[in-house]
DOKEDREN-320089 format. One record per residue: x, y, z of N, C-alpha, C in turn. Coordinates in pm, whole numbers, plus 50000, padded with zeros to 5 digits. Layout:
DOKEDREN-320089
XYZXYZXYZ;...
***
This chain:
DOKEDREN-320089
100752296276250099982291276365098642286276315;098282274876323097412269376284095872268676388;095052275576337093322277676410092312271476410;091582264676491090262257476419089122263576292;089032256176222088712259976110089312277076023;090942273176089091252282375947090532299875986;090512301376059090332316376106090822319676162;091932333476180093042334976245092252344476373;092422347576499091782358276626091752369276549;090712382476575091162394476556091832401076638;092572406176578093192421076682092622434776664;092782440676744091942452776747093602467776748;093202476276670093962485876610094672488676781;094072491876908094942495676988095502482377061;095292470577067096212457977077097522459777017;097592464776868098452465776777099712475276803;099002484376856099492497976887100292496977006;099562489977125100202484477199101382477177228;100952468577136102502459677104103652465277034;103602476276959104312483576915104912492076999;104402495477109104962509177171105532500777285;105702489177340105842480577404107382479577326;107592474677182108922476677145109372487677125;108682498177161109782515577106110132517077242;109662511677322110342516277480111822511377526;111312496577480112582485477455114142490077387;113462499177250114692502477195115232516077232;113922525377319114402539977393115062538777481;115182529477527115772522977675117612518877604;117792517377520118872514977476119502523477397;118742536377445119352551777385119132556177271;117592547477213117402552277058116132561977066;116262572877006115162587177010114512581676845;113232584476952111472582276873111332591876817;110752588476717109972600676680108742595676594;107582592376662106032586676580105552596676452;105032598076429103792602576350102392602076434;102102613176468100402613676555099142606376511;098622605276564096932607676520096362616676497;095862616576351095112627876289093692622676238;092532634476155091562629676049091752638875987;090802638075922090632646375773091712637575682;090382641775540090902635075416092092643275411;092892650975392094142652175325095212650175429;096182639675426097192638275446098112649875487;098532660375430099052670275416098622681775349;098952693175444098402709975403099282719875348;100802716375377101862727575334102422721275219;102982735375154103292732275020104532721175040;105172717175063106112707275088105922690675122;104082690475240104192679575271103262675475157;102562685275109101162681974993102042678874863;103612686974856103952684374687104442668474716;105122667674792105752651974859104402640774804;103342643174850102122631474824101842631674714;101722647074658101242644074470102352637774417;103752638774448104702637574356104362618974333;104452616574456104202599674458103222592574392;101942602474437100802598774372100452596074204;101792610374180101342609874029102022598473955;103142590474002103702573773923102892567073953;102082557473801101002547373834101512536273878;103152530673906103552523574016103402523974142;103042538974181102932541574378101612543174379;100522550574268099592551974263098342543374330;098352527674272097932519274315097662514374436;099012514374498099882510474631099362520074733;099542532274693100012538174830098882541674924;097202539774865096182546074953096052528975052;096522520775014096192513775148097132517975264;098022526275299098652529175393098482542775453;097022546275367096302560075452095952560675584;095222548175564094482543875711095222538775847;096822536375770097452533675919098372550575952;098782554775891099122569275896098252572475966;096812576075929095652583175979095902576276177;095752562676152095122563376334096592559776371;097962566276367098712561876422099742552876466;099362544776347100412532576394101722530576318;102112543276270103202547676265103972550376340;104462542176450104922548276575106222555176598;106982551976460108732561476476108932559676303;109012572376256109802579476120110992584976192;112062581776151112792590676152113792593475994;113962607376013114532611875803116002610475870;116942607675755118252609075803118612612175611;119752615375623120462617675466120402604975389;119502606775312119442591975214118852579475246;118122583075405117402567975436116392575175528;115572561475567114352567775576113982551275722;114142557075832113732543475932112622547476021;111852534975999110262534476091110312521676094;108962520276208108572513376288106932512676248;106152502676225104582503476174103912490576299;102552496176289102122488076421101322477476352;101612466776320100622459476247100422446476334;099922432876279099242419976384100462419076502;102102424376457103692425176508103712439976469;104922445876533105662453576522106712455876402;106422460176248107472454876140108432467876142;109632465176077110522476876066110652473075900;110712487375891110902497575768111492505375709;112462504175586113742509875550113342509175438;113632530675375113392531375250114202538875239;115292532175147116722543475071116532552874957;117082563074967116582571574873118012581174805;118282575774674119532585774618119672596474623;120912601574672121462617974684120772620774527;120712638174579120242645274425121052643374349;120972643374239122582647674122123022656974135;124132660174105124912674074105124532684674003;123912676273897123622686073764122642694473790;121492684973842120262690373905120022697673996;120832699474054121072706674213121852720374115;122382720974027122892732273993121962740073918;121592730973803120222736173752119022740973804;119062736973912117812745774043118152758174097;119552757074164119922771274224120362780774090;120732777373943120672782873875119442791473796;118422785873850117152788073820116442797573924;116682794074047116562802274159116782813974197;117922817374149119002829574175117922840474163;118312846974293117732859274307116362860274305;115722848374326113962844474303113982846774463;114362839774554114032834074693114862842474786;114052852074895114402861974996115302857275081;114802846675193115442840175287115182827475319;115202820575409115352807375415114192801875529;113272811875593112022809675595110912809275514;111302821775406110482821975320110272807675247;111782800575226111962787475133110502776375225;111372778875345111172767775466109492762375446;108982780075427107612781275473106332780075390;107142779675232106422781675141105922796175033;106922801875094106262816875047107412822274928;106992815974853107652817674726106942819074620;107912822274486106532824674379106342814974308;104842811974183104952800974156106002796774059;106792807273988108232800073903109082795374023;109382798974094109942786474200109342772874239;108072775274254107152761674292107312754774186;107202756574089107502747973945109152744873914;109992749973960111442746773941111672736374100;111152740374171111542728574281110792716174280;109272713474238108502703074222108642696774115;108922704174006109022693573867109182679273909;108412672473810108092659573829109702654773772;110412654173715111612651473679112702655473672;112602667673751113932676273718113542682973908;113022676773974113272688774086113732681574209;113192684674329113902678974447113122663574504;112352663774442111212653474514111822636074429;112082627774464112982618074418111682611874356;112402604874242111812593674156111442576674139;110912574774110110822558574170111332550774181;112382551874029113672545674047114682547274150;114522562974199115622562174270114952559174442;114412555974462113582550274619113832530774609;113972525474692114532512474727114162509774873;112642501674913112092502175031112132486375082;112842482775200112552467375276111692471275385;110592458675391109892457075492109762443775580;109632441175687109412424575767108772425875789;107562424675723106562416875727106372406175587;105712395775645105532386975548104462387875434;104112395675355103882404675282104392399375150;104322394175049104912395074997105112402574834;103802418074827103982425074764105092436674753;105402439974649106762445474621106562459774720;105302464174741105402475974828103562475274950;104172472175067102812464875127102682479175179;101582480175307100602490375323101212495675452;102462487575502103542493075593104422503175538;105062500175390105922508175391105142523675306;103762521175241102802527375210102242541075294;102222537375409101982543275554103522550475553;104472546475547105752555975592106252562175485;105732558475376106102567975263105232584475287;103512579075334102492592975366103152596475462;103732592275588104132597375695105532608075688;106592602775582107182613675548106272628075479;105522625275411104762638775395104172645175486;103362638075625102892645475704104332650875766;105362649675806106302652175896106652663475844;106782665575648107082677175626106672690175612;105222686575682104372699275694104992710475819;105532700575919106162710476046107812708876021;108412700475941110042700075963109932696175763;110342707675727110392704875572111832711575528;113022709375645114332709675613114442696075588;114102687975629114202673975640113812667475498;113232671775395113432671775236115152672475188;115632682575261116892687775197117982676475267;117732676275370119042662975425118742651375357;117572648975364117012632175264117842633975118;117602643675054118542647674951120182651074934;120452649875053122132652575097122392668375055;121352676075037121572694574968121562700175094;121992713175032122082721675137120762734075143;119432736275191118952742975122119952761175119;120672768775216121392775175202121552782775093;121932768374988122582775574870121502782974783;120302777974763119342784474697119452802174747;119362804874850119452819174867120992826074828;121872819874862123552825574837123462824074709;123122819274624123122816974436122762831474402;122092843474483121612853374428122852862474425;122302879074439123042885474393123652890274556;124972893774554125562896474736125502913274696;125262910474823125032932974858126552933574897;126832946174877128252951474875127832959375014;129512952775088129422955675211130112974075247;129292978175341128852992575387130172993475454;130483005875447131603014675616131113018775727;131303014575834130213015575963130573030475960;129993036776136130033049576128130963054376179;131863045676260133423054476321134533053276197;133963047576106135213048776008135143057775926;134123063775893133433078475904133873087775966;134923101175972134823110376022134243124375979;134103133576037133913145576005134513150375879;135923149175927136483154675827136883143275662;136543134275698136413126475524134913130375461;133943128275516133003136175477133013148975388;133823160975507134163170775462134913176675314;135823162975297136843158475183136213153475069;134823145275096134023138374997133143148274918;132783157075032131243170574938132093180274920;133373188875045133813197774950133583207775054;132723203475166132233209775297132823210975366;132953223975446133633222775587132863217975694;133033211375798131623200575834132403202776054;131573214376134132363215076279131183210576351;131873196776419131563184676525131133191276630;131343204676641131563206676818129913210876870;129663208077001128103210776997127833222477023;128553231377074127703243177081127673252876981;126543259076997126223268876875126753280476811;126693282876709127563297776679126573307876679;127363320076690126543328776690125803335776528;124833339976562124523341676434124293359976375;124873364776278125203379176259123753386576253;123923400076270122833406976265121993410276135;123193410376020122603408075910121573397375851;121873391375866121323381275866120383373775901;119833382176033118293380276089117613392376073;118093405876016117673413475997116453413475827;117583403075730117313403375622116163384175597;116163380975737115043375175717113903383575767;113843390875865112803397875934112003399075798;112673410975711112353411475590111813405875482;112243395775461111783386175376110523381975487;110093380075595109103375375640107803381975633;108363397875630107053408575647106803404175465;107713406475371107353404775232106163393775205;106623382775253105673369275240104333374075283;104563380275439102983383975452102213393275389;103093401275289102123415675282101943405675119;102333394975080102343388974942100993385275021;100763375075042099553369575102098193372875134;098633385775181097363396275208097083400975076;097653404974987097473408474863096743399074790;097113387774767096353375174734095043373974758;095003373574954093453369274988092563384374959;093523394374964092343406674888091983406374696;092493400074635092303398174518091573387974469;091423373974572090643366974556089153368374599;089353380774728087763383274748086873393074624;087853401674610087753415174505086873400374359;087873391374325087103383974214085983379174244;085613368874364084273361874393083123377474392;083563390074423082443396274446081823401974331;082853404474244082493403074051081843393074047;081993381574053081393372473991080013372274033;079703373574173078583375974236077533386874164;078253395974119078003407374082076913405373973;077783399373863077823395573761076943382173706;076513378773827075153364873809074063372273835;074183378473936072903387573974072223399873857;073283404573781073173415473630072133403273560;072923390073527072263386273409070913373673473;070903371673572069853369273602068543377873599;068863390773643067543402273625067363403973440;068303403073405068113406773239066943394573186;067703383273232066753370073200065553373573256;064993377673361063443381573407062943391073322;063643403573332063003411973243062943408373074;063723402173049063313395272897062483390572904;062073375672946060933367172988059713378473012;059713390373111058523399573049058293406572919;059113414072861059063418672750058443411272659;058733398872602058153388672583056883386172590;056543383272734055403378772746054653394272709;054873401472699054273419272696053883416972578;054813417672516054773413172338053833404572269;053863392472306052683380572291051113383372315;051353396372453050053399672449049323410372356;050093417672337049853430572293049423423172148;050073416972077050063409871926048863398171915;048423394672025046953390172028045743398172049;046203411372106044863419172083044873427371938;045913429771884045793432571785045143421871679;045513409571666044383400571595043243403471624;042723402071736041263403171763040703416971721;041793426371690040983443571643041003439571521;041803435471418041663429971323040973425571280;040313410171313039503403471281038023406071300;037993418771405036543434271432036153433771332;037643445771269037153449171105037163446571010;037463434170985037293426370883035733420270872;035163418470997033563415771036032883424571001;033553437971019032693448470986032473448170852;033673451270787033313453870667032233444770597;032783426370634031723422570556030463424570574;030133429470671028583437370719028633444270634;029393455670639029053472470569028783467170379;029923454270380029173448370228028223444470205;027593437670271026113428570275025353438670246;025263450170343023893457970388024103466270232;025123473270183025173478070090024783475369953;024723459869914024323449569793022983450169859;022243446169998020763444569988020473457069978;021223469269926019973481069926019863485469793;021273478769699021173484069578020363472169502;020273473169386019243463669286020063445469319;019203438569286019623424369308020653422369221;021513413469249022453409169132022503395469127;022423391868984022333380468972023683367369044;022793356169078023603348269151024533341169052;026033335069095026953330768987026663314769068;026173306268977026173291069029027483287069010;028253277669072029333269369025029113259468903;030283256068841030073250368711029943238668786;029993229568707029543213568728031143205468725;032343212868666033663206368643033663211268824;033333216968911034063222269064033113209369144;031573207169100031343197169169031153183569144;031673180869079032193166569002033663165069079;034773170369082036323170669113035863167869277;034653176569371034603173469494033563164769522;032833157469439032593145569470033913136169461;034523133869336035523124269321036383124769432;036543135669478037803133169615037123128169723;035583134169787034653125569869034913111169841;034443106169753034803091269732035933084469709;036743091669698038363088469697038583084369879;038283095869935038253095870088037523081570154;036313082170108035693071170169036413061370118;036783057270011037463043869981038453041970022;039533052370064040573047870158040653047270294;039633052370355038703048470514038413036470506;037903029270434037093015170404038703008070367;039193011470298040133003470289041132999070440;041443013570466042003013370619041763004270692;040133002870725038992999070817039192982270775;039252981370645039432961870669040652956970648;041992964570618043052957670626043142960370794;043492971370873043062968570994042162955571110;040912952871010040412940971092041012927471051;041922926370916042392915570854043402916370890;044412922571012045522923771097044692914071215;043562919971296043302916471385042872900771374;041942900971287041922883071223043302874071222;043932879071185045122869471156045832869071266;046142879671340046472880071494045992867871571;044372871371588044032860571645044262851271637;044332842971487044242832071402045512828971459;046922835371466047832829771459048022823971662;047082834171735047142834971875046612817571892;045482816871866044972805671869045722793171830;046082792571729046802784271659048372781571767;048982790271812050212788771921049492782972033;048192786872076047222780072206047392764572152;047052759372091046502747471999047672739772031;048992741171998050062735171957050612738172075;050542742472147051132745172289050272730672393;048992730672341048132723672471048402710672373;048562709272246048962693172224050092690272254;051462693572270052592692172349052192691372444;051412697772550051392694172719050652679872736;049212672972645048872664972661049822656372611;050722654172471052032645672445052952640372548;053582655072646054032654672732053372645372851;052272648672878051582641072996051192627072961;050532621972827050582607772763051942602672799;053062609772739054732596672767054892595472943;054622609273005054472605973136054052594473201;052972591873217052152584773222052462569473154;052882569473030053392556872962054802552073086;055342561973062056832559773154056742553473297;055932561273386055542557573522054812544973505;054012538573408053262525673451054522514173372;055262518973272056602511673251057052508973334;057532519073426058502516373531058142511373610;056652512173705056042503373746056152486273732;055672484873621055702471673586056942463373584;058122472573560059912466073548059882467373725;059432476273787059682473773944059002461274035;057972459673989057242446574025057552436673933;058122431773826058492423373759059962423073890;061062428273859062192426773942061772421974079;060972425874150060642425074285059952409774286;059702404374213058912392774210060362383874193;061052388274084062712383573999063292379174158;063652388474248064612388574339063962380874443;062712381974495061752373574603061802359674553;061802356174375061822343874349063532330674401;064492342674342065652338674373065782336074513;065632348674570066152344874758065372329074830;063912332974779063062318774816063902305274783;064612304674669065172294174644066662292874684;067162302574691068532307274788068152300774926;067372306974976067222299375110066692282475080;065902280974976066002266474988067082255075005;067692263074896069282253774887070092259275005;070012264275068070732265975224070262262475327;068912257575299068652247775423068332231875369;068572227275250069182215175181070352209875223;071412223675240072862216375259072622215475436;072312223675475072042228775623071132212775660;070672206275652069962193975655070612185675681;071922184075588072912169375591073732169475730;073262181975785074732182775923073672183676034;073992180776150073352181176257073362200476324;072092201876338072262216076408072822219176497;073182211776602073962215576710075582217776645;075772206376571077512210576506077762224776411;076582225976332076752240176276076752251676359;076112249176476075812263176605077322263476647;077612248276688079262251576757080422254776641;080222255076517081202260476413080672277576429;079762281876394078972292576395079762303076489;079822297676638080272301876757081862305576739;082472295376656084122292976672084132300876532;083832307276456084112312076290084082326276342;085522330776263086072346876252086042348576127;085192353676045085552350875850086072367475885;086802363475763087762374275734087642374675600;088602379975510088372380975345089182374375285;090412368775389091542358275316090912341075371;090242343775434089392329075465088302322975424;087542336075378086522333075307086932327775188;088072336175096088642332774994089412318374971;089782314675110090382304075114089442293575069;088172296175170087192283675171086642285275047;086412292274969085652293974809087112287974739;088022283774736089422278374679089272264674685;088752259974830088882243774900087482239474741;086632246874830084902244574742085152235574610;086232249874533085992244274360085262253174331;084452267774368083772272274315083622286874260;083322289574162083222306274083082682314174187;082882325074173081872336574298080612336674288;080082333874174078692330574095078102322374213;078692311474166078242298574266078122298274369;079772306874512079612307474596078842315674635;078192327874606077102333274631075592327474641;075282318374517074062310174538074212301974667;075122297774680075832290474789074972290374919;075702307174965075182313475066073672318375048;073602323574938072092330574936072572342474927;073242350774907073362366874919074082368274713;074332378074713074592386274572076202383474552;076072386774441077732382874384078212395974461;078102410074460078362419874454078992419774657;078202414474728078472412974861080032400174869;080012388674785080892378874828082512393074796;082272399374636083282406474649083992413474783;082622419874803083542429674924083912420475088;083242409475082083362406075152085352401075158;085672396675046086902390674978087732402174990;087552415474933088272420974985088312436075137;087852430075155087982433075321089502431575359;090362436375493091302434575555091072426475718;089782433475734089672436575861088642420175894;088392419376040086952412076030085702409176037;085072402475994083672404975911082942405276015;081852408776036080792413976097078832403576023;079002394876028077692388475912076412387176030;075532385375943073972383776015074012366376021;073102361576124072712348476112073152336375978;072332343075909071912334575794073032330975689;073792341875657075182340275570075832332275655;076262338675781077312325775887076662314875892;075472311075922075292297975923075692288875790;075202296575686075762289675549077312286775534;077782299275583079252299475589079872284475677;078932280075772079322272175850079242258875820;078172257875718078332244875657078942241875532;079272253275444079692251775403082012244175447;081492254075534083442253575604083062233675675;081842230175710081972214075702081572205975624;081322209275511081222204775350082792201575338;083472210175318084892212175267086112204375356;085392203575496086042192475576085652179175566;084362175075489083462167875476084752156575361;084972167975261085412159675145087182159475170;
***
């Protein structure tokens, strides 16, 4: 369908949606059962171990890899309007500018592989919720996910048609219903096992079978009786019981108690020894501790009587020499005070010595204190000099650039109101008015041009980095004044020639 100037209308996601559900009614009406995919958010696609291993498995071939996140965004808002799983095929419905249908075949498991799993399984997996639900261990999670050996199919073996005109080998329709089987298998993840033509079943029957029981009427009294050796009587009422026999428990009962009483009198009889027996050697410990101290005293007054008469006497000596004739005094030789000078000065010289290796600790202490001050505060001023160098660097590259980019745009806009000159303003306003750019039109018109992205950017006046995204966009563009107007003469430049 051909548009003025080459811009196709937008549609808006619930237009789309619309028209889609407009044909699922069409085909419910002719007895065919829907089944959509909802509207959801959040980044992950899938939460259970089944619908999450399903997305990695895909994710991890750098053939689907590529492909498959453009069909997040239609999964996400819905326009998946009917998955349905069947054994070996896979049919939907996607809501796009039309309604496209979607068929992706998928090969039965192998037989080898399917044996090699439940062979692997055996006796791993309880029941078939547990399978269903995820609650298995991780040597199962690793025997059923294996990237090559487990249940989740391979790339080769998947084979997907789509109608739409599309003509990449896997577009963002069938992209979308590939995620949409993973969300589905978060609530229905039997639907893995039919896609595979398996039974999941067998994974639990592969284990070991319990050997079946004899209910209880096949059970009588008397086989019982036959089995232990017992005579074994059904009947309910009671027998009587002999006199002996309660006589000779009576007995045994008084025994137990008079055992017991014996006990709790032997256990009191011990705690009161023991009691006994802390209290003995605690008083011993006091009265030692006096004796003792008795002792200590008594043996200090005896020093002091001692040391009386030892005073005395040297009295009773003194007075006795001053009454008899004088006796001559004995001087010390000169070898006794020579030896105690030399040790006097021995003494002082190792005081003095003490005294300045001591202050020649404290000197050097300092010396070295100072010296770490020193070399500490020229690093912080080093530090604060490159600072300082750095910030008026950067400065100067920020106002150099800022001048760089003010110079360019000034002349960007020159040459856009150069070309903007050759056309009459009223015809650029009414192109302006009629232009839907999109990212396959823009691309188109940079094709007609002749020109590099380089170029078409000077073109417009805006950055290389903007024409990109603009190019790849899906959706449609949203621009300010000034780009569309360029855009607009340019789109009658290109009609021009």
């Amino acid at each position: 369908m051909a548009y003025y100037g080459e811009w196709a209308p937008y549609v808006t996601v619930g237009d789309k949606k619309a028209k889609a559900l407009k044909k699922m009614e069409k085909l419910q009406k002719k007895g065919k059962r829907i089944y959509p995919v909802e509207e959801f958010r959040g980044r992950t696609i899938a939460k259970s171990f089944w619908g999450n291993g399903w997305c990695e498995h895909l994710e991890s071939f750098s053939d689907f890899s590529n492909r498959l996140p453009r069909g997040s965004r239609y999964v996400k808002n819905g326009s998946v309007v009917h998955l349905d799983i069947l054994p070996g095929e896979i049919e939907a419905w996607v809501a796009g500018s039309e309604p496209y249908e979607v068929t992706v075949s998928i090969e039965p498991l192998p037989d080898k592989t399917w044996e090699r799993i439940k062979e692997q399984c055996t006796g791993e997996i309880g029941s078939i919720l547990e399978l269903l639900q995820g609650n298995i261990s991780k040597d199962v999670m690793a025997i059923v996910s294996n990237k090559n050996k487990g249940l989740f199919p391979k790339p080769k073996e998947i084979s997907f048609r789509c109608s739409c005109p599309d003509s990449a080998s896997m577009c963002k329709h069938i992209a979308a219903v590939l995620y949409g089987v993973g969300r589905r298998l978060d609530t229905e993840p039997e639907l893995l096992f039919t896609l595979r033509n398996v039974d999941p079943q067998e994974l639990i029957e592969g284990g070991v079978a319990l050997p079946d029981f004899e209910t209880q009427s096949e059970l009588d009294g008397e086989d019982l009786g036959d089995l232990f050796g017992i005579d074994i009587d059904l009947d309910d009422e009671p027998q009587e019981v002999p006199a002996s026999t309660t006589k000779k428990a009576s007995k045994k009962k008084t025994k137990a108690k008079t055992s017991k009483k014996k006990a709790v009198a032997k256990k009191k009889a011990s705690t009161k020894k023991k009691a006994v027996a802390k209290k003995k050697a605690s008083a011993k410990k006091i009265a030692g501790k006096k004796t003792s101290s008795k002792k200590k005293v008594a043996s200090s007054k005896k020093r002091v009587i001692a040391k009386k008469k030892v005073v005395g006497q040297k009295k009773a000596t003194v007075t006795s020499v001053d009454s008899q004739e004088p006796i001559l005094e004995v001087k010390p030789t000169t070898k006794k005070k020579a030896s105690t000078k030399k040790k006097a000065v021995s003494k002082k010289k190792a005081s003095t010595k003490k005294k300045t290796s001591s202050k020649k600790k404290v000197v050097t202490k300092k010396k070295v204190a100072t010296g770490k001050k020193k070399a500490t505060a020229k690093k912080k001023t080093a530090a604060t000099k490159k600072k300082a160098t750095k910030k008026t660097v950067a400065k100067k590259s920020t106002t150099r650039k800022k001048r760089a980019v003010r110079k360019t745009t000034a002349a960007q806009r020159r040459l856009v109101q150069e070309h903007a000159a050759a056309f009459d303003s009223a015809v650029v306003d009414k192109t302006m008015q009629r232009m839907r750019p999109t990212g396959a039109s823009i691309q188109r018109l940079r094709g007609k041009l002749k020109l590099s992205i380089a170029e078409f950017a000077e073109e417009l006046g805006v950055t290389v980095a903007t024409v990109y995204r603009w190019e790849a966009s899906e959706e449609r563009l949203t621009l300010r004044s000034r780009p569309l107007r360029a855009l607009a003469v340019l789109n009658l430049q290109a009609k021009s020639k």
